[in-house]
Structure formats: structure tokens, C-alpha cells
C-alpha positions as CSV (number, residue, x, y, z in Angstrom):
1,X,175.4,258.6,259.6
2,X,175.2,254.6,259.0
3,X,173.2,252.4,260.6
4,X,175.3,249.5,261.6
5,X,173.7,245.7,261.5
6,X,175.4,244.1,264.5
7,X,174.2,246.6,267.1
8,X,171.4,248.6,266.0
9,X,173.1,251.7,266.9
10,X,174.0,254.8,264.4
11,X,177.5,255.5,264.0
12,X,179.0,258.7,263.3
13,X,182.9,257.6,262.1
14,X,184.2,259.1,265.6
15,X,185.0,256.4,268.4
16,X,183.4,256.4,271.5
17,X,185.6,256.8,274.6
18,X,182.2,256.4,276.9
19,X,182.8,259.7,278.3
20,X,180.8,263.0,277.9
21,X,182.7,265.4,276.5
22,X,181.4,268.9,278.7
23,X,184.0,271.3,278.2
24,X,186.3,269.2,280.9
25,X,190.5,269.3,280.5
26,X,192.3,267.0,281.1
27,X,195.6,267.5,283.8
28,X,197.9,265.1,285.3
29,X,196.3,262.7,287.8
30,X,199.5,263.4,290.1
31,X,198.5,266.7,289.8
32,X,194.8,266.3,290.3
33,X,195.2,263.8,293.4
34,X,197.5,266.5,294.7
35,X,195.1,269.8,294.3
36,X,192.4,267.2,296.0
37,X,194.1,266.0,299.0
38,X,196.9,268.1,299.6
39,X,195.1,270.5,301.6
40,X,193.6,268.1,304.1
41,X,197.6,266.5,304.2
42,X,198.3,269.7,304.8
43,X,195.8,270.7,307.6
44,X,196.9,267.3,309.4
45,X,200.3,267.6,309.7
46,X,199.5,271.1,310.9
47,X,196.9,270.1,313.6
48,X,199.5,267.5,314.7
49,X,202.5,270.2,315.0
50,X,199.9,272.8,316.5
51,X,197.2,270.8,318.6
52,X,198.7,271.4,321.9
53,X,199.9,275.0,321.3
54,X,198.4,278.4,322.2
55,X,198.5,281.7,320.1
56,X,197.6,284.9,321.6
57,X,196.9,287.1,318.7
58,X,195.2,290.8,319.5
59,X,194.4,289.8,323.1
60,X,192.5,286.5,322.4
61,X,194.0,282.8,322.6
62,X,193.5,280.4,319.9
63,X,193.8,276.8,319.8
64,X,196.5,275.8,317.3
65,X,193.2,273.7,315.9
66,X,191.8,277.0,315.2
67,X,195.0,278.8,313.7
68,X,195.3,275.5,311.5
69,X,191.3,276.0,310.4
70,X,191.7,279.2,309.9
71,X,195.0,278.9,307.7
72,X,192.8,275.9,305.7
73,X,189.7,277.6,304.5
74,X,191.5,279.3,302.1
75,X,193.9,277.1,300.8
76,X,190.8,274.5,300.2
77,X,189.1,277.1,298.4
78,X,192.4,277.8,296.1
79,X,193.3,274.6,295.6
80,X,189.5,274.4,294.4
81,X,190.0,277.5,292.5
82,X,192.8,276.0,290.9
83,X,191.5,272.8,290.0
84,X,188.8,274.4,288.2
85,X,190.7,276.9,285.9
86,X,193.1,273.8,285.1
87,X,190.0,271.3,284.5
88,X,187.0,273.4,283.6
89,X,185.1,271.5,286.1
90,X,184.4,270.7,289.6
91,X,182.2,267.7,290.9
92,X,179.6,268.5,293.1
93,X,181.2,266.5,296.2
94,X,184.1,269.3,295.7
95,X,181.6,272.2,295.5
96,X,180.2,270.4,298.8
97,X,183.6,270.3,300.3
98,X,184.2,273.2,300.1
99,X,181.3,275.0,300.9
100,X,180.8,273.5,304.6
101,X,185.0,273.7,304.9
102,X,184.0,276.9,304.4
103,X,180.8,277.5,306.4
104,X,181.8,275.4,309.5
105,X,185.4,276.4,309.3
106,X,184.7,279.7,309.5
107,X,182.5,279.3,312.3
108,X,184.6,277.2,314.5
109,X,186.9,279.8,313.9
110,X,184.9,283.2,314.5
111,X,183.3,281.5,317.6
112,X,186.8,279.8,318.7
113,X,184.7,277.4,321.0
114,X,185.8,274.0,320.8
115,X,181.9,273.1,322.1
116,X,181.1,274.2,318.4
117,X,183.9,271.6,316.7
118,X,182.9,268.7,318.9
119,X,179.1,269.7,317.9
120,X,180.2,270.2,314.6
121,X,180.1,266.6,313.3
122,X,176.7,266.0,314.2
123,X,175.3,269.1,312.7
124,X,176.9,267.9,309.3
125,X,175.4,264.6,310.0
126,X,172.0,265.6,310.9
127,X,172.5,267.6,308.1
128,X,173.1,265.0,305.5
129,X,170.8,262.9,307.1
130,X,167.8,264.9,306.9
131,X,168.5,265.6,303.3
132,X,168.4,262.5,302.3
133,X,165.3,261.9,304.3
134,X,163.9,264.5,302.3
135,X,164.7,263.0,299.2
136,X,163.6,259.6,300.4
137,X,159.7,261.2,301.4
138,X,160.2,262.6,298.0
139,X,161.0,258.8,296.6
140,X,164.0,260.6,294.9
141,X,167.8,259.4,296.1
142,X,169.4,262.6,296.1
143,X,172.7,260.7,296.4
144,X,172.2,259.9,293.4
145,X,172.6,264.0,292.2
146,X,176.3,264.0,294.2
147,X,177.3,260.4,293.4
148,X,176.1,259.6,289.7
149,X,179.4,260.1,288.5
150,X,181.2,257.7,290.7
151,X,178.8,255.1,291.5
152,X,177.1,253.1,288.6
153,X,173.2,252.0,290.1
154,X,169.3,251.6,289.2
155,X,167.2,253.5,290.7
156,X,166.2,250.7,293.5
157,X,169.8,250.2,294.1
158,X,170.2,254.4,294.7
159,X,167.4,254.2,297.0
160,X,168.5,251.2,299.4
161,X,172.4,253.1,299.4
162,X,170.0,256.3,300.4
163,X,168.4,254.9,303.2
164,X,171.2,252.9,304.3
165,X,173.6,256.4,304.4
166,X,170.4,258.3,306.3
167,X,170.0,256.3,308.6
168,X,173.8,255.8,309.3
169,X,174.5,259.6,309.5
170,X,171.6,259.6,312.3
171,X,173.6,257.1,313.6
172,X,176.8,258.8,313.4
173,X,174.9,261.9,315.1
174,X,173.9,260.1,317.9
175,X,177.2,258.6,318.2
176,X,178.9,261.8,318.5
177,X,176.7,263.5,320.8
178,X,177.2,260.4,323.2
179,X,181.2,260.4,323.0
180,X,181.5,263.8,323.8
């Protein structure tokens, strides 16, 4: 290693890209953009097709919202599958994803009560909220934990983005109750 003069930094003969290097591949962005979003494209242009349609399957109706859930869970979680074994990574807001896809999605579909998908919302919100309130009692953004990758901040500019997202997913809860 040299020392060089103009910066005060050590070199090592290897450029810098400014990225990490943690085991991640990289895949074509087409293909990335297309593992990410083409199951919510998917479940959309289903729900559209299906919303007004009813399925009778072993003596209980369904919703086509529910048939259209029930068909997304697991294409979210292999599309997430996939995008891991192709990258050797997964963000932690696609970990998130699909965990409450997963969780609330299953429920709205084992309780097939629309009461629960209309509610649903504002538990995620409450949800969110309350974690970050958490955080914030704890003087910690725990955005920051989720975000860091995306969103380049001081700590005092994590912490006013934390309270402003807490208290606008209280807001959002409250919102939703009062619509529906």
C-alpha cells in the first residue's frame, strides 16, 4: 500500500467503484425490474379481469380478489426466490415484501372476509407506524436499517424522515378506517 499526497487516503492499485463488494451478482436490470414488479403487474391485471367474478371451489365462494391473492403469494415468493439465486442478495424492503404478501395474503385468503382486506391497510400501517415509534423512543431511525441503501442521510436527517413517515402511517390508519 502507498500513501497518496493529494488525498490522504491509502491506495491499494485496485479502483474504487464506490460499491461494497458482498458476494452480490450482477443480472440484467430488464431482468431485475421484471423479477420485482412483474408479480404485482401480474396480480393487477388479474384483480381487474377477476374482481367482479365468483368461484365456487369445494362448496365455498371466493372473491376473484381472493383467487388472485391466493395465486400471488407464491409467485411473489418465487420471483423472490429467483431473484436471490440470480443475485445472491435480497434487500431488506424485498424480504419485508414478501413476508407481509405473505402473512396478510395468506390471511385474507384463509379467512376470505373482505372485512379483513379493507382492515388490512391499517394494520400494516399501525404496524409501520408503531415501529418507528419504537425506534424514535429509542432515538434510533429504524428506517434507516430498511432504507440505508437507497437514501443517502445524517443521522438528524434519518430521524425527521422517521417521524415524518410515523406519524403519516398513523395518518394513513386513521384515513382508512374513516373511508371504509
Amino acid at each position: 500500500m502507498t500513501d497518496t499526497k493529494d488525498t490522504g487516503h491509502q491506495s491499494t492499485g485496485h479502483q474504487s467503484t464506490g460499491h461494497q463488494t458482498t458476494g452480490q451478482r450482477r443480472i440484467n436490470p430488464w431482468l431485475k425490474t421484471g423479477l420485482e414488479l412483474g408479480p404485482i403487474v401480474l396480480f393487477f391485471a388479474a384483480y381487474i379481469k377477476l374482481k367482479d367474478r365468483v368461484f365456487t371451489i369445494g362448496g365455498t365462494d371466493y372473491d376473484g380478489f381472493i383467487l388472485v391473492t391466493a395465486a400471488f403469494i407464491p409467485l411473489i415468493l418465487a420471483s423472490t426466490g429467483i431473484l436471490w439465486k440470480l443475485t445472491g442478495h435480497l434487500s431488506k424492503m424485498q424480504i419485508v415484501t414478501a413476508l407481509l404478501v405473505t402473512v396478510f395474503g395468506g390471511l385474507s385468503v384463509w379467512l376470505n372476509d373482505d372485512r379483513f382486506f379493507k382492515m388490512k391497510p391499517t394494520l400494516i400501517y399501525v404496524l409501520f407506524g408503531g415501529v418507528l415509534g419504537i425506534g424514535l423512543l429509542r432515538g434510533e431511525s429504524w428506517l434507516r436499517h430498511v432504507m440505508e441503501e437507497l437514501v443517502p442521510l445524517d443521522h438528524e436527517g434519518w430521524m425527521k424522515l422517521t417521524r415524518r413517515l410515523c406519524a403519516f402511517f398513523f395518518g394513513l390508519a386513521i384515513a382508512n378506517e374513516v373511508i371504509w
